[in-house]
DSSP file (Angstrom, degrees, kcal/mol; ACC not computed):
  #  RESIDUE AA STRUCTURE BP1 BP2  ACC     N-H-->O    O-->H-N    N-H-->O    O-->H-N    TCO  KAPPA ALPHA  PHI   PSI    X-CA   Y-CA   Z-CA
    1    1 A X              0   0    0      0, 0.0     0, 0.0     0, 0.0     0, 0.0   0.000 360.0 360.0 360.0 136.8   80.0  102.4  102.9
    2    2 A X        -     0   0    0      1,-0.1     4,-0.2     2,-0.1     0, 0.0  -0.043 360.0-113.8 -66.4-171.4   82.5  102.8  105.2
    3    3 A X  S    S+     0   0    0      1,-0.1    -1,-0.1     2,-0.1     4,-0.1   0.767 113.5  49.7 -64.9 -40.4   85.0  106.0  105.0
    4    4 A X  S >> S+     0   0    0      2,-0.1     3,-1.1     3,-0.1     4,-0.8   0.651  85.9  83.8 -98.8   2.4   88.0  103.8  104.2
    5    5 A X  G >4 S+     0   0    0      1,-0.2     3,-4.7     2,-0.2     2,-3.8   0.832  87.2  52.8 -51.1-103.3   86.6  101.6  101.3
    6    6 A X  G 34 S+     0   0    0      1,-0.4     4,-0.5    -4,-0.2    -1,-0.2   0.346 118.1  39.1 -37.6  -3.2   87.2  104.2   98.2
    7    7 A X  G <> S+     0   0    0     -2,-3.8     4,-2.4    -3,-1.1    -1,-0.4   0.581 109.3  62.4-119.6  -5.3   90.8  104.5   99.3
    8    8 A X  H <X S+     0   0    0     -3,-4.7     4,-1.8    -4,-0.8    -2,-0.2   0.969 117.2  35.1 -50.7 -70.5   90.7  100.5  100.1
    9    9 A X  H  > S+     0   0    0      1,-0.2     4,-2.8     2,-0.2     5,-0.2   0.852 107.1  58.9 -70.3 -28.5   90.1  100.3   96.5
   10   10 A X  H  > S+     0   0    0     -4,-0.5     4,-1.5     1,-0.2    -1,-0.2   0.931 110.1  43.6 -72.7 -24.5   91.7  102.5   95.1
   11   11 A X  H  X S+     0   0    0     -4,-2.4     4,-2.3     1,-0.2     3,-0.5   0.878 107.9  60.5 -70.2 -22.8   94.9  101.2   96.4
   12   12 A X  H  X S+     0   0    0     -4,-1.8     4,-2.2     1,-0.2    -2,-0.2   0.749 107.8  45.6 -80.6 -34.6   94.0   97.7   95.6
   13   13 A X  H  X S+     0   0    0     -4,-2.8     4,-2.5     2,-0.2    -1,-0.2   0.934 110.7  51.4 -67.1 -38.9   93.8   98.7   91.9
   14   14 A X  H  X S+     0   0    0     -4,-1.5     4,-1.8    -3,-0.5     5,-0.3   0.975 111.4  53.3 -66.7 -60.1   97.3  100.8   91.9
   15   15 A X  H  X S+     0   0    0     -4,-2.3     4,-2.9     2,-0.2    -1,-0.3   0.899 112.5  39.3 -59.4 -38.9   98.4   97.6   93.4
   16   16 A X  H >< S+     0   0    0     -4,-2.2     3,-2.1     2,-0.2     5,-0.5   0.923 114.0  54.6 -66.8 -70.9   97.0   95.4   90.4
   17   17 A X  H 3X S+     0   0    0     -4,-2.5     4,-2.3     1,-0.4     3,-0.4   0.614 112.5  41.5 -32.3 -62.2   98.0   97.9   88.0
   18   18 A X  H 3X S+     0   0    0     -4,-1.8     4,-1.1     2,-0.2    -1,-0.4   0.832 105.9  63.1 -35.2 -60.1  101.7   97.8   89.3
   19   19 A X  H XX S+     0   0    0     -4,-2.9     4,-0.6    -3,-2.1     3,-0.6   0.910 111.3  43.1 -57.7 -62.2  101.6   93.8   89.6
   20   20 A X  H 3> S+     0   0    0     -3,-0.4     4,-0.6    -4,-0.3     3,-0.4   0.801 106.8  52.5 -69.3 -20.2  101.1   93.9   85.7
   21   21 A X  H >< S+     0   0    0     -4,-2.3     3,-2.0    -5,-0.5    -1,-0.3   0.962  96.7  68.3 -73.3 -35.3  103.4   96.3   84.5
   22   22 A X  H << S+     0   0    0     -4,-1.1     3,-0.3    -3,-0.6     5,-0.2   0.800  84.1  87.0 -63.0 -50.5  106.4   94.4   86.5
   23   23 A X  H 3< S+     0   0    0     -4,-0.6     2,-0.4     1,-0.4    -1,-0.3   0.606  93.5  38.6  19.9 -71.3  105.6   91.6   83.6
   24   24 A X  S << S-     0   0    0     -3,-2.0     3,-0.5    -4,-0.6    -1,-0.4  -0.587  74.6-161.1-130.0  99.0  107.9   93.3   81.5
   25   25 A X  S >  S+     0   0    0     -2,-0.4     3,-0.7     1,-0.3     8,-0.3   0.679  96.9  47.0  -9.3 -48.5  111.1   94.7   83.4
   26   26 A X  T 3  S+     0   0    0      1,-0.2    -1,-0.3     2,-0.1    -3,-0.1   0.021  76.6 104.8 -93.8  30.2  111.6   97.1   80.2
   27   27 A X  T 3  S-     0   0    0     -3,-0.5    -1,-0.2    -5,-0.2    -2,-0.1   0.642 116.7  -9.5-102.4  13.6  107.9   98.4   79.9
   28   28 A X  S <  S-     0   0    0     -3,-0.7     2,-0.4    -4,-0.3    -2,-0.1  -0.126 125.0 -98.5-133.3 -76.9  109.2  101.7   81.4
   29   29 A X     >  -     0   0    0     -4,-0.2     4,-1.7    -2,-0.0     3,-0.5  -0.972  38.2 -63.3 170.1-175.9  112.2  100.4   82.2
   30   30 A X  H  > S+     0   0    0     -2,-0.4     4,-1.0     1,-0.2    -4,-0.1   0.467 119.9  53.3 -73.8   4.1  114.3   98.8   85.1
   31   31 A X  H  > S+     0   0    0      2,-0.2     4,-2.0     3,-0.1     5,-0.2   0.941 110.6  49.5 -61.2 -69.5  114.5  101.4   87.5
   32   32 A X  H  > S+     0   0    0     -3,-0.5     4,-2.2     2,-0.2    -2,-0.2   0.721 107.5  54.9 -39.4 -52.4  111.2  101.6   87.3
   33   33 A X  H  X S+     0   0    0     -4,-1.7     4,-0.6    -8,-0.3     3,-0.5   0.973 117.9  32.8 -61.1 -85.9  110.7   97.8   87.8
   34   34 A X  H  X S+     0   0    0     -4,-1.0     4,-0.7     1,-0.3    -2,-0.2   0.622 116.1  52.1 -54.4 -36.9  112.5   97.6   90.8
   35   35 A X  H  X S+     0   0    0     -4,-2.0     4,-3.3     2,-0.2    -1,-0.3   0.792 112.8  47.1 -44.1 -51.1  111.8  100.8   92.2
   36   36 A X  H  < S+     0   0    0     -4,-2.2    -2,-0.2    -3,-0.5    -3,-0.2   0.416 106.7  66.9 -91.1  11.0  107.8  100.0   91.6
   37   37 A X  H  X S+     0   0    0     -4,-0.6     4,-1.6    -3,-0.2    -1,-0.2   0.625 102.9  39.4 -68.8 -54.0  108.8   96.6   93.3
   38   38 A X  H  X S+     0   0    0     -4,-0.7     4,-2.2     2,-0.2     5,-0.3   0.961 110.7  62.4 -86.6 -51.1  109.5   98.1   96.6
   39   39 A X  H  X S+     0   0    0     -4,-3.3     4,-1.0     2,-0.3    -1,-0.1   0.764 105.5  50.9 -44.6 -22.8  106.2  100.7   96.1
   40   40 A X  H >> S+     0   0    0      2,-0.2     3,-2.8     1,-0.2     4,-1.1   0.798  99.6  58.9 -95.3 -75.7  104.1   97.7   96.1
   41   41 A X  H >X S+     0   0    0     -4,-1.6     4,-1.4     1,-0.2     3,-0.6   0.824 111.1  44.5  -1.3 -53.8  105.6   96.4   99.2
   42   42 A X  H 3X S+     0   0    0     -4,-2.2     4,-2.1     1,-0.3    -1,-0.2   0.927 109.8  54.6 -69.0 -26.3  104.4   99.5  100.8
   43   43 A X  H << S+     0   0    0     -3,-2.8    -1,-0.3    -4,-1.0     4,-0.2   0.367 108.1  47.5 -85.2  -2.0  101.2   99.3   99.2
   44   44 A X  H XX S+     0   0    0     -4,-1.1     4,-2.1    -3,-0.6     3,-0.7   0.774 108.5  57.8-113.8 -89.8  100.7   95.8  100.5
   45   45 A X  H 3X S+     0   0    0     -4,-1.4     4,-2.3     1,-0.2     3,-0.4   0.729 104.4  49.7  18.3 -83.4  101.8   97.1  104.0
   46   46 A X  H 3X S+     0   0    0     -4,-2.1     4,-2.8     2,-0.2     5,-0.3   0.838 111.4  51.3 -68.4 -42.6   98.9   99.8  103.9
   47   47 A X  H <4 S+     0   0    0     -3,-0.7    -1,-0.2    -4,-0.2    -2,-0.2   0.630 110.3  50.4 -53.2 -33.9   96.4   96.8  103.0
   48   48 A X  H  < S+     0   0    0     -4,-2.1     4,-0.3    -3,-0.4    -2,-0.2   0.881 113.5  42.3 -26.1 -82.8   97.7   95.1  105.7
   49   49 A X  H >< S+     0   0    0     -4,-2.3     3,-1.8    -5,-0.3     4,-0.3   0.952 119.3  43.5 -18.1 -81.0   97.2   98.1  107.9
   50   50 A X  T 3< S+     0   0    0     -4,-2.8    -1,-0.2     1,-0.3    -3,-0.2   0.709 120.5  41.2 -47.2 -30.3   93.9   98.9  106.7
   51   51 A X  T >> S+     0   0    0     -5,-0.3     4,-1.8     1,-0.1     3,-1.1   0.470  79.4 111.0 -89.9 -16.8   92.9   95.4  106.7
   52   52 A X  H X> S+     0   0    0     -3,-1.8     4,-3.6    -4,-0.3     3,-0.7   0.829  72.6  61.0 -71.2 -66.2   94.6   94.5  110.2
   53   53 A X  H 3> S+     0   0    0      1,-0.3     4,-2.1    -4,-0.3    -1,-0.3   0.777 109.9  42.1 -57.6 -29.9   90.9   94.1  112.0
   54   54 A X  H <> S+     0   0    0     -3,-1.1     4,-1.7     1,-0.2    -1,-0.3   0.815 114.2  54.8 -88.9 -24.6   90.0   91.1  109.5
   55   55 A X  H << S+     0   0    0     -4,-1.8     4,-0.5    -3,-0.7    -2,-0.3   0.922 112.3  35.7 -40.7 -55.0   93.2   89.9  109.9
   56   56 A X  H >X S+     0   0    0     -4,-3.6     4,-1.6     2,-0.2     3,-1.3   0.973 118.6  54.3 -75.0 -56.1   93.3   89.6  113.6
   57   57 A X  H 3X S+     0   0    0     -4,-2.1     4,-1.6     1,-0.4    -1,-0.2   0.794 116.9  34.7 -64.5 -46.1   89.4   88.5  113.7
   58   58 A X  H 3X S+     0   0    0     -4,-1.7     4,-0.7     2,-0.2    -1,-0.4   0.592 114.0  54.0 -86.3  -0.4   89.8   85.5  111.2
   59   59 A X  H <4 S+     0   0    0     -3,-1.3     4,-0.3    -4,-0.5     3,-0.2   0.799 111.8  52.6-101.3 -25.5   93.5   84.4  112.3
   60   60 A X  H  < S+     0   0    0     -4,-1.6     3,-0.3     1,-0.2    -2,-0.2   0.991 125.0  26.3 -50.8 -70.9   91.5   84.3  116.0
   61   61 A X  H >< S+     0   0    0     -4,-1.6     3,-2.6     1,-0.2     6,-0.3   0.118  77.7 120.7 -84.1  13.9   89.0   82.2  114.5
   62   62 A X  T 3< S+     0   0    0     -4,-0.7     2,-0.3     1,-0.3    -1,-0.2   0.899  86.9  37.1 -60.9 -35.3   90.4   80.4  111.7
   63   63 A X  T 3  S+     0   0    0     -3,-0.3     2,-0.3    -4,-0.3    -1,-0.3  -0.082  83.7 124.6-112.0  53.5   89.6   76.7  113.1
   64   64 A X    <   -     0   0    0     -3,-2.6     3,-0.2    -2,-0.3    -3,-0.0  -0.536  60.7-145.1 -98.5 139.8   86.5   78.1  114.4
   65   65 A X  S    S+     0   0    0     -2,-0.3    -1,-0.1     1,-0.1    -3,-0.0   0.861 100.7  65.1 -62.8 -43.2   83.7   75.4  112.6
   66   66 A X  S    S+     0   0    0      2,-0.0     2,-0.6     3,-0.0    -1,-0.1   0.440  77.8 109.1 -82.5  -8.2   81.7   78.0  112.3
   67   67 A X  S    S-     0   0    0     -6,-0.3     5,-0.1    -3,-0.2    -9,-0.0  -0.572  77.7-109.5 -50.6 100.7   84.0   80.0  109.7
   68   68 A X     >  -     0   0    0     -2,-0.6     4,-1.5     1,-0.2    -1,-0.1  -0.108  17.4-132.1 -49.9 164.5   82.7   80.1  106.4
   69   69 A X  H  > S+     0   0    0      1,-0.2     4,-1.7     2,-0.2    -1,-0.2   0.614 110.1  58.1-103.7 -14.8   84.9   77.9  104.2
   70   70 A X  H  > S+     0   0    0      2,-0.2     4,-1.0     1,-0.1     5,-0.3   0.935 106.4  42.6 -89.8 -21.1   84.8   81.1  101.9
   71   71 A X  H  > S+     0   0    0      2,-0.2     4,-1.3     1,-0.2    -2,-0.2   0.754 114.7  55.4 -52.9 -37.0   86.3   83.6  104.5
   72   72 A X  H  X S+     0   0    0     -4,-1.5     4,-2.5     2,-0.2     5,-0.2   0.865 107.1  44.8 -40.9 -65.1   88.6   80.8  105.2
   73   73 A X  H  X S+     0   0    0     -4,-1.7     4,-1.5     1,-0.2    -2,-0.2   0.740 113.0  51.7 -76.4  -7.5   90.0   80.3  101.5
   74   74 A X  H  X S+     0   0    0     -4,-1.0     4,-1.8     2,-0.2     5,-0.5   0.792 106.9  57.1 -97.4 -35.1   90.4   84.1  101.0
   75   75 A X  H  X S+     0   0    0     -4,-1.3     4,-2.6    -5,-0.3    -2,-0.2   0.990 115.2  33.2 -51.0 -51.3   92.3   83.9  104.3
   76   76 A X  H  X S+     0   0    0     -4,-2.5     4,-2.1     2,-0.2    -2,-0.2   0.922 112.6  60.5 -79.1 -40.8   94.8   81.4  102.9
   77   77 A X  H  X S+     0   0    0     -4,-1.5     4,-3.7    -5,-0.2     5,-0.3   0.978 108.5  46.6 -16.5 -76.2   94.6   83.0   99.6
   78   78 A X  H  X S+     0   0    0     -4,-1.8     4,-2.2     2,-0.2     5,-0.2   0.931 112.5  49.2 -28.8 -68.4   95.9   86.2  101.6
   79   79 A X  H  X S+     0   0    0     -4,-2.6     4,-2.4    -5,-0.5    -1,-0.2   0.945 109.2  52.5 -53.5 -57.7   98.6   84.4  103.3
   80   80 A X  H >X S+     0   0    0     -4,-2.1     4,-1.8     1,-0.3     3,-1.6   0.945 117.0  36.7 -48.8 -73.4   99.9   82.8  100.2
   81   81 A X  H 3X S+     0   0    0     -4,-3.7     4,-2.8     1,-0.3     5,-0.3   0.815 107.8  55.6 -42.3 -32.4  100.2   85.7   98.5
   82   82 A X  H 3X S+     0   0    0     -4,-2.2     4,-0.7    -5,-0.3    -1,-0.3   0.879 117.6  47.4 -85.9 -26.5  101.4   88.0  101.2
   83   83 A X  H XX S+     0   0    0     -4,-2.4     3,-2.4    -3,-1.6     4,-1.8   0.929 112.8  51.0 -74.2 -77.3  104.4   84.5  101.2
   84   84 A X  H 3X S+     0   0    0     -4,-1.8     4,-3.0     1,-0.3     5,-0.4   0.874 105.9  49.7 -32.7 -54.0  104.7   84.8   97.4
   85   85 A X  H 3< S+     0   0    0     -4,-2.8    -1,-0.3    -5,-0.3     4,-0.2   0.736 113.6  54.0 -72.7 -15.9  105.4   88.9   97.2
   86   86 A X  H <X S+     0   0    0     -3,-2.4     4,-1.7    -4,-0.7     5,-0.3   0.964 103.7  47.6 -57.9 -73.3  107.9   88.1   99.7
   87   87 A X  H  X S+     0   0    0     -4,-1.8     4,-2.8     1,-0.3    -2,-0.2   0.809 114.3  49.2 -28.1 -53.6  109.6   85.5   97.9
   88   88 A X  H  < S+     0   0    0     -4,-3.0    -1,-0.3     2,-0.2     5,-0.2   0.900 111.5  54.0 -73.0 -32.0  109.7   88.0   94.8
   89   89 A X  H >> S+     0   0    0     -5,-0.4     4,-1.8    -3,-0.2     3,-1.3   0.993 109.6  37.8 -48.3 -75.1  111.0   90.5   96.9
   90   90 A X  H 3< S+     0   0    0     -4,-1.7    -2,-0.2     1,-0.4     5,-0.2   0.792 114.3  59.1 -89.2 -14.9  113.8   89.1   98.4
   91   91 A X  T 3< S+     0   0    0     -4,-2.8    -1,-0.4    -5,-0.3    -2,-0.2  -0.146 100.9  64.9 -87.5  52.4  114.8   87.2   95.0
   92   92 A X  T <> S+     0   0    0     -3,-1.3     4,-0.8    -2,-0.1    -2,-0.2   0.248 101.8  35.4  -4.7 -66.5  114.9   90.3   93.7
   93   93 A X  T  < S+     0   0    0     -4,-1.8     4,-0.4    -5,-0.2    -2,-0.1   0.246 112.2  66.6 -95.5  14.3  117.6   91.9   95.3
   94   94 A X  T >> S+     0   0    0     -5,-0.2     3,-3.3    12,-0.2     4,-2.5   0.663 109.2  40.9-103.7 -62.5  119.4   88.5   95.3
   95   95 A X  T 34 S+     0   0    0     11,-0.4    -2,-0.2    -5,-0.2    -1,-0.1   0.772 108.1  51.7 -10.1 -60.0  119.5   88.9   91.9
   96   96 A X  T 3< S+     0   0    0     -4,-0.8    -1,-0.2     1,-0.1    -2,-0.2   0.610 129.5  25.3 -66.6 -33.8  120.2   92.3   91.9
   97   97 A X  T <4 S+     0   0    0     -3,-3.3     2,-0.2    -4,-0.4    -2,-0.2   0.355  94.1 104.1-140.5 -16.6  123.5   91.1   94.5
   98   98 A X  S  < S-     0   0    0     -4,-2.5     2,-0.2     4,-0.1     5,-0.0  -0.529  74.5-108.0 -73.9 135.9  124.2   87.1   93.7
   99   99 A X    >   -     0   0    0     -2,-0.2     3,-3.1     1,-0.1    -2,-0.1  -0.623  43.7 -87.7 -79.6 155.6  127.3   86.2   91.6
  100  100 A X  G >  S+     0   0    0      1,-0.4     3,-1.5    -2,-0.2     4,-0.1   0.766 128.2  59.0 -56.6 -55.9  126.8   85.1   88.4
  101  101 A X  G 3  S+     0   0    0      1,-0.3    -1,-0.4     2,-0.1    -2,-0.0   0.594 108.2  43.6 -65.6  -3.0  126.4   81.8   89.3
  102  102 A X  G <  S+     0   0    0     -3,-3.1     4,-0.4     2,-0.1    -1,-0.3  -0.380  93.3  88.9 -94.1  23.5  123.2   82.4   91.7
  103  103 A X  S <  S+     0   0    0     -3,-1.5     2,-1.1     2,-0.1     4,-0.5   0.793  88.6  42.5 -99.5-101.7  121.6   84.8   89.2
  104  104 A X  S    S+     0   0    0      2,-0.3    -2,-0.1     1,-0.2    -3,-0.1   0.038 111.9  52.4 -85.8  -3.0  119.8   82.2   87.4
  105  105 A X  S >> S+     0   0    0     -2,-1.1     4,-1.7     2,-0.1     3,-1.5   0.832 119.5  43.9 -79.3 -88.9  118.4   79.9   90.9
  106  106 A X  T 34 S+     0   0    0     -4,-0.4   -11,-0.4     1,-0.3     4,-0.3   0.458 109.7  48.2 -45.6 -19.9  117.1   83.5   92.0
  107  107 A X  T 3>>S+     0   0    0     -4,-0.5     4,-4.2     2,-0.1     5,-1.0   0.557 113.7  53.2 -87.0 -24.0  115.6   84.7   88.7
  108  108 A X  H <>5S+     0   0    0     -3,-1.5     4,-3.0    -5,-0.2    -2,-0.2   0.986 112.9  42.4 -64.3 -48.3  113.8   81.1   88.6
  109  109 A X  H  X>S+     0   0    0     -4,-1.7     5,-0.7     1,-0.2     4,-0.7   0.879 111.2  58.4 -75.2 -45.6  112.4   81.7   92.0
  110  110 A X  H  >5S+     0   0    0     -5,-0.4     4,-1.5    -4,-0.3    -2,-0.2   0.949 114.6  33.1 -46.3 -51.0  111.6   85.1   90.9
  111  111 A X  H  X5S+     0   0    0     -4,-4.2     4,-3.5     2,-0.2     5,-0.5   0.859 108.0  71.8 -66.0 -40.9  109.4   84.1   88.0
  112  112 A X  H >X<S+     0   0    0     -4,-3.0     4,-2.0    -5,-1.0     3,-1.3   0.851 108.3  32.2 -14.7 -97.4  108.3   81.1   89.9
  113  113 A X  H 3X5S+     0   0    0     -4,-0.7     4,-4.6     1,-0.3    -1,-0.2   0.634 107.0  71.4 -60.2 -25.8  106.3   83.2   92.2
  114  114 A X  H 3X<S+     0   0    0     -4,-1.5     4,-0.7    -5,-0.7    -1,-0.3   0.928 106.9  35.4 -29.1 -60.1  105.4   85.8   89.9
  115  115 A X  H <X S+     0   0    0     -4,-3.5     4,-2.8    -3,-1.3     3,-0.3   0.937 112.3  61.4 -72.5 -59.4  103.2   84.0   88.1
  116  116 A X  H  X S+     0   0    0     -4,-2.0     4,-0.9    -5,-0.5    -2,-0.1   0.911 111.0  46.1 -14.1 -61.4  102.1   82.0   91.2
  117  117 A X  H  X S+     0   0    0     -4,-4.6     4,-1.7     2,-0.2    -1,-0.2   0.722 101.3  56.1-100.6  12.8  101.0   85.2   92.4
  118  118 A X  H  X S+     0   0    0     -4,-0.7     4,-3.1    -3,-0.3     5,-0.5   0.853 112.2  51.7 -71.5 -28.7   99.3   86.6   89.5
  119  119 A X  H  X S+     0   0    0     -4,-2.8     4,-1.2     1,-0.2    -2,-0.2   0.876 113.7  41.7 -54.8 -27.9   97.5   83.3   90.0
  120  120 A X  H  X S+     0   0    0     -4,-0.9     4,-2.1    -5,-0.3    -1,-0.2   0.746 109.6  57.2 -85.9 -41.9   96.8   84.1   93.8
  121  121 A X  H  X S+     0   0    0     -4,-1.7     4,-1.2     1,-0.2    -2,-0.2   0.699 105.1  50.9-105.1 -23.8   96.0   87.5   93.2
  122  122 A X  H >X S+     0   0    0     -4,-3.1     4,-2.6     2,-0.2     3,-1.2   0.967 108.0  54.4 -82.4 -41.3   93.1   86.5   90.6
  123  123 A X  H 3X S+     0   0    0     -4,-1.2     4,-4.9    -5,-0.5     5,-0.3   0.978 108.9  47.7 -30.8 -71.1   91.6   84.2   93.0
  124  124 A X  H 3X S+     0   0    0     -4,-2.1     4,-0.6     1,-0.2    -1,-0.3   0.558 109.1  47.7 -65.9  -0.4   91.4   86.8   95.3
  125  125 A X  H << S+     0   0    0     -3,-1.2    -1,-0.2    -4,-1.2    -2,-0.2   0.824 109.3  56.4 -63.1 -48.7   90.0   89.2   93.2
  126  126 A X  H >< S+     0   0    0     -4,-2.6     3,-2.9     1,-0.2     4,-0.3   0.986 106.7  60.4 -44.5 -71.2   87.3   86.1   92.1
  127  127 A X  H 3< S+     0   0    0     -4,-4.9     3,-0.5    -5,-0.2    -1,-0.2   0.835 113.8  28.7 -30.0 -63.7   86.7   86.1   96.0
  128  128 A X  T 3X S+     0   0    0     -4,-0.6     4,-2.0    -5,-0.3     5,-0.3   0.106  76.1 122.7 -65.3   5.5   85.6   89.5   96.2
  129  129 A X  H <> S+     0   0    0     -3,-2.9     4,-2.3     1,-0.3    -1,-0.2   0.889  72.5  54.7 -50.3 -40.2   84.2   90.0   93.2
  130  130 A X  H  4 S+     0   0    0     -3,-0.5     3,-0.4    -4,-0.3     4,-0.3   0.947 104.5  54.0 -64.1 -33.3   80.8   91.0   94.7
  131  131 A X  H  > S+     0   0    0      1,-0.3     4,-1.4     2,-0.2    -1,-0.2   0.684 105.6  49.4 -86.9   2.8   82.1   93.5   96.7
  132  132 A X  H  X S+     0   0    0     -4,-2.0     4,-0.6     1,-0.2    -1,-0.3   0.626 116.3  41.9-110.2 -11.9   83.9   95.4   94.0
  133  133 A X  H  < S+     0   0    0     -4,-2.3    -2,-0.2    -3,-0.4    -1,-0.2   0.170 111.5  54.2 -96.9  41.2   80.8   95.4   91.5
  134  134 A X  H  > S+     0   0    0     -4,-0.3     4,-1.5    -5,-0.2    -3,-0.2   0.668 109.5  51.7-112.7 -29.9   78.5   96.2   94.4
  135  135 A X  H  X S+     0   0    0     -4,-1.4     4,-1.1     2,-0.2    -2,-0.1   0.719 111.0  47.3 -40.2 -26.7   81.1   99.3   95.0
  136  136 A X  H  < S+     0   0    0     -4,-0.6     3,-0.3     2,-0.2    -1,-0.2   0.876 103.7  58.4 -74.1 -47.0   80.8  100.5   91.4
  137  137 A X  H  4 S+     0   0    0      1,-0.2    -2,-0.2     2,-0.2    -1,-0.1   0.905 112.5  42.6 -69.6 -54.3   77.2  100.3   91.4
  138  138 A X  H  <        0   0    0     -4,-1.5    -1,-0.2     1,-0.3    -2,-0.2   0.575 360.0 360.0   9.9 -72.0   77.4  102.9   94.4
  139  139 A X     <        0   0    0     -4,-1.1    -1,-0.3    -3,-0.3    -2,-0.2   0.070 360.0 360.0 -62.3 360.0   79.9  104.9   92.9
């Protein structure tokens, strides 16, 4: 196993963990929510980072034929999400910053893609599934 897997995963769990609590604004409370909004952003970032050589290698070869069609959908999987936590992001602070009569276009969008990307974000767990039990069995 490489070096940087156990911290691979372990941010990829902090990230889920984080992704559900946002669910409900008040389950710490909204500081918290918004605060732990931008901490996932970073955390995304670093996954990015960390991730950056299978990024560059499939975006080289994505309309390679010879690309598995599942490396492929967890690539657009990827993309979609990485578009969707944008989206919540910046309708977020437009919320946060819209007069009252944009508040309720920007919370729409907000949920929108919330739920979009809990949807995105179980797929791509379902993608990977092997390689997070064949890390536990390791571990």
């Amino acid at each position: 196993m490489k070096r940087s897997n156990p911290i691979k995963y372990i941010l990829d769990v902090l990230m889920v963990i984080l992704f559900i609590t946002f669910f409900d604004k008040d389950f710490i409370n909204m500081k918290f929510h918004m605060r732990g909004g931008i901490l996932l952003v970073v955390f995304i970032i670093i996954h990015m980072i960390i991730n950056r050589k299978w990024i560059k290698s499939i975006s080289k070869r994505f309309f390679n034929k010879n690309l598995k069609m599942k490396t492929r959908i967890s690539y657009i999987v990827s993309f979609l999400l990485l578009i969707s936590i944008l989206l919540i992001l910046i309708s977020g602070f437009k919320i946060m910053f819209a007069p009252v009569n944009r508040k309720v276009f920007w919370k729409m969008i907000h949920y929108t893609f919330s739920y979009i990307s809990l949807g995105l974000i179980t797929i791509h767990i379902g993608i990977c599934w092997n390689k997070i039990k064949n890390m536990f069995k390791k571990y």
